[in-house]
C-alpha positions in Angstrom: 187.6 -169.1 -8.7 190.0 -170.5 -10.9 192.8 -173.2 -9.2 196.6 -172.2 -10.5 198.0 -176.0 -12.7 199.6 -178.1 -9.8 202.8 -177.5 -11.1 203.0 -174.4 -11.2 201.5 -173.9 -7.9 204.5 -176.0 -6.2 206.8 -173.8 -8.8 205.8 -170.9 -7.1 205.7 -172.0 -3.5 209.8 -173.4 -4.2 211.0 -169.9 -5.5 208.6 -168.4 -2.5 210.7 -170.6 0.1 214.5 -169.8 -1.9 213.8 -166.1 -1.5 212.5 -166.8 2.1 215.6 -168.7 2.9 218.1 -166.5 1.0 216.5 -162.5 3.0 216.8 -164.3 6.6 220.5 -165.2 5.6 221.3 -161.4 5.0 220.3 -159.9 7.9 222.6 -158.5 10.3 221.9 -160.5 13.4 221.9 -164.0 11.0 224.3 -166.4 12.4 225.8 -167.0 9.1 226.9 -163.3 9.0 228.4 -163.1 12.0 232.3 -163.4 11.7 233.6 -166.1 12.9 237.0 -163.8 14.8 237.8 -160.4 15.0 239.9 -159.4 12.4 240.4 -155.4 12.6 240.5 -153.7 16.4 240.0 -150.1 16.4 241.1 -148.3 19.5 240.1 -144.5 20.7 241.5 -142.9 23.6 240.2 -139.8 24.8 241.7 -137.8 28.2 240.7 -137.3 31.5 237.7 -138.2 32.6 235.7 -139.5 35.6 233.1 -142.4 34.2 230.2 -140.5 36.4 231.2 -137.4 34.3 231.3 -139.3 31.4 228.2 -141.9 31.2 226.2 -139.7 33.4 222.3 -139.0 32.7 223.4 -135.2 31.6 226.8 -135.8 30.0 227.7 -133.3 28.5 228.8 -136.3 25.6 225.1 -138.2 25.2 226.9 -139.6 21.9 228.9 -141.3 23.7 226.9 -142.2 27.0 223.7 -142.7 25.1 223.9 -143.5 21.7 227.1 -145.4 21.6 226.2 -147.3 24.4 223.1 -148.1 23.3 224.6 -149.7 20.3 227.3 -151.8 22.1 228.6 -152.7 25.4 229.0 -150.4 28.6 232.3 -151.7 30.7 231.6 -149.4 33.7 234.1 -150.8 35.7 236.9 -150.4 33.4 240.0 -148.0 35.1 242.6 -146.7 34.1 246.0 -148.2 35.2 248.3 -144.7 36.6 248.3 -141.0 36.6 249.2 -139.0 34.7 248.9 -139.3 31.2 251.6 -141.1 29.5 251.9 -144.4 31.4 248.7 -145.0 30.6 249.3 -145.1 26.9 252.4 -147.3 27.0 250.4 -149.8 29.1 247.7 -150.1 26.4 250.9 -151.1 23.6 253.2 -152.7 25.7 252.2 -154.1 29.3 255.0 -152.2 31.2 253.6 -150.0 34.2 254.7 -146.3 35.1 257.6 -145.4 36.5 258.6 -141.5 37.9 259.1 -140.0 34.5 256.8 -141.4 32.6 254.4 -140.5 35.2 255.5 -136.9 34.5 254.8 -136.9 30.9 258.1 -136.9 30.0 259.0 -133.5 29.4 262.0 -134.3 28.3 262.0 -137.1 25.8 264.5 -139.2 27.4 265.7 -142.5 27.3 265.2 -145.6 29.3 267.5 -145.4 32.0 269.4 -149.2 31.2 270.8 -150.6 28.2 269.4 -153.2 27.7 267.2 -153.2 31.0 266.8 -155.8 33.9 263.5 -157.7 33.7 261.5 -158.2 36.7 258.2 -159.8 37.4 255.7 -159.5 34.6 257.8 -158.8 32.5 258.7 -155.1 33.4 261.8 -153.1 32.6 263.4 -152.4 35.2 264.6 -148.3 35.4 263.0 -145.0 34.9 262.9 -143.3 31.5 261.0 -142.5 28.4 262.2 -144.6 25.2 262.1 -148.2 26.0 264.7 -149.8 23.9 264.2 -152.5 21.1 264.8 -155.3 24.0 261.4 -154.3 25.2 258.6 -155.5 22.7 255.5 -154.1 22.1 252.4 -154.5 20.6 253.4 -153.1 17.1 256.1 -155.4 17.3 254.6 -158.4 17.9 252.2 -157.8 14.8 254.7 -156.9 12.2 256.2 -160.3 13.3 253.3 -162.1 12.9 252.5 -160.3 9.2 249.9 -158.1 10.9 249.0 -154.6 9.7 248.7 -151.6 12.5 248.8 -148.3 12.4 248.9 -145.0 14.7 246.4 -142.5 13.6 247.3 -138.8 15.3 245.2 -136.0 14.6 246.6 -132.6 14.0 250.1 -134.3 13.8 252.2 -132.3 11.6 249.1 -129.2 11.6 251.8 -126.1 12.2 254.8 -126.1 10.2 258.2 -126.3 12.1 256.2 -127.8 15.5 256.9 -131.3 14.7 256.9 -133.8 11.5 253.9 -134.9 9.7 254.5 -138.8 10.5 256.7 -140.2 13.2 256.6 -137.1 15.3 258.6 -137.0 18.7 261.4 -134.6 20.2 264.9 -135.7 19.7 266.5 -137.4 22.7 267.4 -135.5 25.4 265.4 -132.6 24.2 261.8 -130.8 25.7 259.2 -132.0 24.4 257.1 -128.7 22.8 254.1 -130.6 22.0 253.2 -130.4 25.7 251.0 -127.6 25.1 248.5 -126.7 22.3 248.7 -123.8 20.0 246.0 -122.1 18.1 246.8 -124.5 15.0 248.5 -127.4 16.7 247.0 -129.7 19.5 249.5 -132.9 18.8 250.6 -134.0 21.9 253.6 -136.8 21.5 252.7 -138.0 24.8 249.7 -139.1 23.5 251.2 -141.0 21.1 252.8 -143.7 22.7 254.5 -145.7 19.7 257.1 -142.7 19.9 258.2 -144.2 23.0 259.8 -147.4 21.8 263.0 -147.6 19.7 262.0 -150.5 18.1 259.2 -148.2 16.3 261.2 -145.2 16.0 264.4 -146.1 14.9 263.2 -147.3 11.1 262.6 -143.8 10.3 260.3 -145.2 6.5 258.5 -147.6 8.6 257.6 -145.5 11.3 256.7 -142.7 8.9 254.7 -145.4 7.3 252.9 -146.7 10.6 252.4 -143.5 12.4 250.5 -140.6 10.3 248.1 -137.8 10.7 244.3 -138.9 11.1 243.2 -137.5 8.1 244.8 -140.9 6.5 242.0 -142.8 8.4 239.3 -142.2 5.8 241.4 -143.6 2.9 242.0 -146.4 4.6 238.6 -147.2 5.4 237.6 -147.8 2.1 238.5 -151.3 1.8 239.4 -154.4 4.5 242.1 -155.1 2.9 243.3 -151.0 3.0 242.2 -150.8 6.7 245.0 -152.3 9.4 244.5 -155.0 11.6 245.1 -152.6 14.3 244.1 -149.0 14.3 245.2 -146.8 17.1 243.2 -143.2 17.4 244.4 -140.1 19.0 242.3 -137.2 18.8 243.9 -134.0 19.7 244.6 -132.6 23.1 241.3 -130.4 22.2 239.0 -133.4 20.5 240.1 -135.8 23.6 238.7 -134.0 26.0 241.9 -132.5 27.6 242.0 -128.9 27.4 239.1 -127.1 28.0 238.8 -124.8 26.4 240.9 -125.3 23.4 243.9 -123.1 22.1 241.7 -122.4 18.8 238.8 -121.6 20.9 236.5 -124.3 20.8 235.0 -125.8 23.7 237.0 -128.8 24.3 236.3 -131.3 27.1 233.1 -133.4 27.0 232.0 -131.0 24.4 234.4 -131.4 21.8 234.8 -135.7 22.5 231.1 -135.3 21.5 231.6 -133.8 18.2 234.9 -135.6 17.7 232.8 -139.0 18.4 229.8 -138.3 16.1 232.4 -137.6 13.0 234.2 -140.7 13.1 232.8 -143.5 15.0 230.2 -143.8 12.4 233.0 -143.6 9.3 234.4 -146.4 11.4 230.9 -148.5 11.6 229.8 -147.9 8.1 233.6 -149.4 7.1 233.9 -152.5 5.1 236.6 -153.8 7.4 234.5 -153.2 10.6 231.1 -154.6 9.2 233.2 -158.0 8.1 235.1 -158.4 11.8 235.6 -155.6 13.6 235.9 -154.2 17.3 235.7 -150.6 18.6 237.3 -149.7 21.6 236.5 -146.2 23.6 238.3 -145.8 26.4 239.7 -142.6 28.5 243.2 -142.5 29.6 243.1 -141.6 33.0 240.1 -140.0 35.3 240.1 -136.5 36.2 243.8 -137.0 38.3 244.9 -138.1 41.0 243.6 -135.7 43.1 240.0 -136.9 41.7 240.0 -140.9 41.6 243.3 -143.1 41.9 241.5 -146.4 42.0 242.5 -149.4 40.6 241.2 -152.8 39.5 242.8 -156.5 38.5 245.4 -156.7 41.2 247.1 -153.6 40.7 249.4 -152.8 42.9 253.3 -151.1 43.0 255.1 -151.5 40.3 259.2 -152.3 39.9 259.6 -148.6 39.4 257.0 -146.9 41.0 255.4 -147.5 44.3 252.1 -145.4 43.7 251.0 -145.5 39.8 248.5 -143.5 40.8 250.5 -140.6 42.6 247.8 -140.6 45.2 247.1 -144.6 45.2 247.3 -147.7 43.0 245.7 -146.9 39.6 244.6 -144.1 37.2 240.8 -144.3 38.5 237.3 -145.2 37.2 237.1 -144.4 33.5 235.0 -147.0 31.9 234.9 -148.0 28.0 232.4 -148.7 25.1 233.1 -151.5 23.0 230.9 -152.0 19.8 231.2 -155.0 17.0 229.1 -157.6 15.8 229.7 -159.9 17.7 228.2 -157.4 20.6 224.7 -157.2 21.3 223.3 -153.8 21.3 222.9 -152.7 25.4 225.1 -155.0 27.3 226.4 -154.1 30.3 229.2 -155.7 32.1 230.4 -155.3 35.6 233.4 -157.1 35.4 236.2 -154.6 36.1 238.8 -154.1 33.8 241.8 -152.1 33.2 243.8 -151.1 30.0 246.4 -154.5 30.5 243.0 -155.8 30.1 242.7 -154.3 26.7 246.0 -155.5 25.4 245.4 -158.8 26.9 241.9 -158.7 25.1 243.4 -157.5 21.6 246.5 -159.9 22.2 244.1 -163.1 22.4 242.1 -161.8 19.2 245.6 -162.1 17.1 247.0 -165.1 18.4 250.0 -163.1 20.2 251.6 -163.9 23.7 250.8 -161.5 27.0 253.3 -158.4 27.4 253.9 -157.2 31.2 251.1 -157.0 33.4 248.8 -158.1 30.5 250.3 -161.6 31.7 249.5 -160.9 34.9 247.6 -163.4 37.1 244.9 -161.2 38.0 244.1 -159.8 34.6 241.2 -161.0 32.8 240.6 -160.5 28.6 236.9 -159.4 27.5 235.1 -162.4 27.6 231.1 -163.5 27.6 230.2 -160.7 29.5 231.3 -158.4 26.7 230.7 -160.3 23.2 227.3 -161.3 24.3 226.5 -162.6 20.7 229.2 -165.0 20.3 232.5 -165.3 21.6 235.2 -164.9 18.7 237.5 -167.8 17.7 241.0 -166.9 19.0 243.6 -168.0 16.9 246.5 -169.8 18.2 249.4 -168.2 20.2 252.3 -167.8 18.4 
C-alpha cells in the first residue's frame, strides 16, 4: 500500500478536525447555540380544566399531556389564582387579584369602581369593577415603556360582522357584554381577552387596534424575529380553549378541540425564527373545572383587598398545571415547585428587566427558576 505525501496527510487531518469542530457547533443542544436570555415569550391560555383531566394517561388532549410534555417542562403544581374566568386573566397582565365583578365575568363591562383607586398591599386597586384605569399599570404598559414589542392575538375576534370589531374588541362602558356566549360563526369572548380591561390599552384606539388583533395575524408575524413581538399573548376561542363543549358550530370542543387547536399552532410557534433564536412557550389553563370542582391555591394566596374568597368556594382557581417549552428547557423535566399565574408574570417580568405588579411582588411568589430551565438559567437583564 501506497503512504499519502506527509503533507498532505496533515492537510487532510486539519480540514477533517475544522469540519469536526464546525458540525458539533451547530447542533441544537451545543452550548454556543443556546441563547444567552429569552427574548420572545409566547403565552397560551386555554379554559377550564382539572390538571388530572388534562395530563392524565387517557386525556382526551395526548398532544398536550404527551407530546408537548415530552418536549419541555411539566409544572404540575401550577394553579390557577380565582374562579371564574376573568380574574384569572387580568392576574396573568397585571398582578391585581379578583374582586366580586370581575369574578362574575363582568357582564357588564363596567368601570373600576374609584377614580383613581386607593392602593393597598401588593400593590392592589382598591374597589370592585371591570376597567382598571390608566393609574393601574400593566404588563403591556410596562413594555411599551421599556421599547418592547407585545401583542394580543384573539382568535375568531371580529368572525361575525356587527358582533364586535376586528381589533380592539370590548363592549362600550356601561353596556352587556354579548360576547359572553358563542354563536355558530363567533366564539370571541372579551373576557378572555384581558388587555380590554385596562384604559391605558384601550383608550389609544390606533394603538390598541395595533396591539390587539385576530389570530390569523400570528402567522405573518412569525416569519421573522424581528416581525414577531417580544410578547405574544394567545387566546383561542371559547370552542379551541376548551370551554364550551360542544361548540356553537358543532365541533367537539373541550379537550378535544385544545388538541387540535394545539397541534396547529404550537409547532408554527417552534418552527419560528424568533422562538428557535430565544424563545419561551407558556401553556397554561385559566382556571380548573370551577369552584365547585377544585378551589386550591398555591404561593400564599390568600383574601384579597376586594374579595375574601378568590375562589368562590376557597382561596384560588385550583390545580391546573402548565407546559413550558424553549431551549433553554430540557426535553422531560418535571418540576414540583408550585406555581400560580402571579408566578407567570413574575417569571416573564424578570426575563425583560421589568419591576413586580401586585401580587407578582408578593413575598411568597416565586419566578421559574432551575427547576424549569434545566439547561441553563437565562441572563435576566436589569430592572428598570
Amino acid at each position: 500500500m501506497r503512504l499519502p505525501h506527509p503533507a498532505a496527510f496533515f492537510l487532510s487531518l486539519s480540514v477533517l478536525l475544522v469540519s469536526l469542530v464546525a458540525c458539533s457547533g451547530n447542533g441544537s443542544g451545543g452550548g454556543a447555540s443556546l441563547p444567552k436570555r429569552v427574548g420572545h415569550v409566547f403565552v397560551i391560555v386555554l379554559e377550564n380544566k382539572d390538571y388530572a383531566k388534562s395530563f392524565a394517561d387517557d386525556s382526551l388532549a395526548p398532544y398536550l399531556a404527551k407530546t408537548l410534555v415530552a418536549q419541555g417542562a411539566l409544572l404540575q403544581n401550577y394553579y390557577g389564582i380565582g374562579h371564574v374566568s376573568l380574574d384569572n386573566y387580568i392576574a396573568m397582565i397585571s398582578g391585581q387579584g379578583p374582586n366580586l365583578i370581575t369574578q362574575t365575568d363582568c357582564i357588564v363591562f363596567a368601570e373600576f369602581a374609584g377614580s383613581p383607586p386607593v392602593a393597598a398591599l401588593n400593590g392592589q386597586a382598591v374597589g370592585q369593577g371591570c376597567v382598571y384605569p390608566s393609574s393601574v399599570t400593566s404588563l403591556p404598559d410596562q413594555l411599551r415603556a421599556k421599547g418592547l414589542s407585545w401583542k394580543g392575538y384573539m382568535e375568531d375576534m371580529g368572525a361575525e360582522a356587527g358582533r364586535e370589531a376586528a381589533t380592539c374588541a370590548h363592549p362600550a362602558i356601561g353596556t352587556v357584554d354579548s360576547t359572553q356566549a358563542a354563536s355558530e360563526q363567533d366564539s370571541y369572548a372579551t373576557r378572555h381577552n384581558p388587555f380590554m380591561y385596562f384604559h391605558s390599552v384601550i383608550d389609544d384606539q390606533a394603538y390598541c387596534d395595533e396591539r390587539v388583533v385576530n389570530l390569523n395575524a400570528l402567522a405573518a408575524d412569525l416569519r421573522s424575529a424581528a416581525t414577531t413581538p417580544a410578547y405574544s399573548f394567545i387566546t383561542p376561542s371559547l370552542c379551541h380553549d376548551g370551554h364550551d363543549s360542544p361548540c356553537a358550530n358543532g365541533e367537539p370542543g373541550g379537550l378535544e378541540s385544545i388538541n387540535g387547536f394545539l397541534q396547529d399552532w404550537v409547532p408554527k410557534i417552534l418552527a419560528s425564527p424568533a422562538f428557535r433564536q430565544d424563545g419561551l412557550l407558556i401553556i397554561t389553563f385559566d382556571e380548573s373545572d370551577g369552584p365547585q370542582s377544585d378551589s386550591s391555591g398555591c404561593c400564599g394566596a390568600g383574601p384579597t383587598p376586594n374579595s375574601l374568597l378568590p375562589g368562590l368556594t376557597g382561596l384560588g382557581g385550583g390545580r391546573v398545571g402548565a407546559v413550558l417549552l424553549s431551549p433553554l428547557i430540557k426535553p422531560g423535566t418535571v418540576s414540583m415547585q408550585p406555581y400560580n399565574h402571579y408566578s407567570m408574570l413574575r417569571s416573564v417580568q424578570d426575563l425583560f428587566g421589568l419591576p413586580y405588579l401586585g401580587y407578582a411582588g408578593a413575598s411568597a411568589q416565586k419566578s421559574f427558576g432551575e427547576d424549569v430551565f434545566t439547561v441553563k438559567m437565562p441572563e435576566l437583564p436589569p430592572k428598570t
